[in-house]
N, C-alpha and C positions, 0 to 999 in steps of 0.2 A: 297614051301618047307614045308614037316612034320614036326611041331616040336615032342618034347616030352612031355608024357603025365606024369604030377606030380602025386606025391605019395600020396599025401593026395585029399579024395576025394572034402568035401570040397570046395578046392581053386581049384582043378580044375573044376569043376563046374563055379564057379567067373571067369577063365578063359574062358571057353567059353560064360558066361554071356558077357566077354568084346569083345571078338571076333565077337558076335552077334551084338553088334552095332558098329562094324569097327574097333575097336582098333588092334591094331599089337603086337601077343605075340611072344616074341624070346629067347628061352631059351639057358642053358649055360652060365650061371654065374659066378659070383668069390665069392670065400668065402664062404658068410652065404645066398648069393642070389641064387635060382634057375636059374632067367633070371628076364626079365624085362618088364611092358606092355607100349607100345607107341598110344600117341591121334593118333587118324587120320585128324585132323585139324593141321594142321600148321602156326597157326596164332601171330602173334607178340603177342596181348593180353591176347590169353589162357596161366596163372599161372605166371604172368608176365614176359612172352616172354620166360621163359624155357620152354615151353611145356609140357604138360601131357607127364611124362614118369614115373610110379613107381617100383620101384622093388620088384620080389617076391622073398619071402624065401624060402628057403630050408623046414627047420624044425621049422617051428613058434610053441612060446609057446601053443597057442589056437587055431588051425588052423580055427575054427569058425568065431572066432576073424578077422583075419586076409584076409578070404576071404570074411566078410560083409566090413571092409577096402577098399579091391580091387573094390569092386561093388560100393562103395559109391564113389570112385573116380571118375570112368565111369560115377557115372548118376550126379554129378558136376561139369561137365567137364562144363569147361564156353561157348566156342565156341560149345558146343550142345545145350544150353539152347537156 
């Protein structure tokens, strides 16, 4: 499935950063969120057993901000190390 492509360049950039290394973007949000990225590891111990899932926003204060966030989640993701 296509998703869509965010309005801020940016974070969509970090979104393909995460999609490069397997992560799963799904957009269509509620709220103040875009959609949402998911690990591709499903491990009890990656984030104590939540899983890497975080959400993106819509209209971030500092989209800059926001998409060095997203990246930094990706490359801490525990079950990648």
């Amino acid at each position: 499935m296509v998703r869509g492509r965010h309005a801020k360049k940016e974070i969509e950039i970090a979104l393909a950063y995460a999609e490069k290394h397997g992560w799963r973007v799904q957009d269509g949000g509620k709220g103040h969120a875009w959609g949402k990225i998911y690990c591709p590891y499903k491990d009890a111990e990656c984030r104590c057993g939540e899983f890497c899932i975080s959400s993106v926003w819509s209209t971030p204060k500092n989209p800059g901000n926001h998409a060095r966030h997203l990246r930094r989640i990706v490359d801490n993701c525990t079950a990648r190390r």
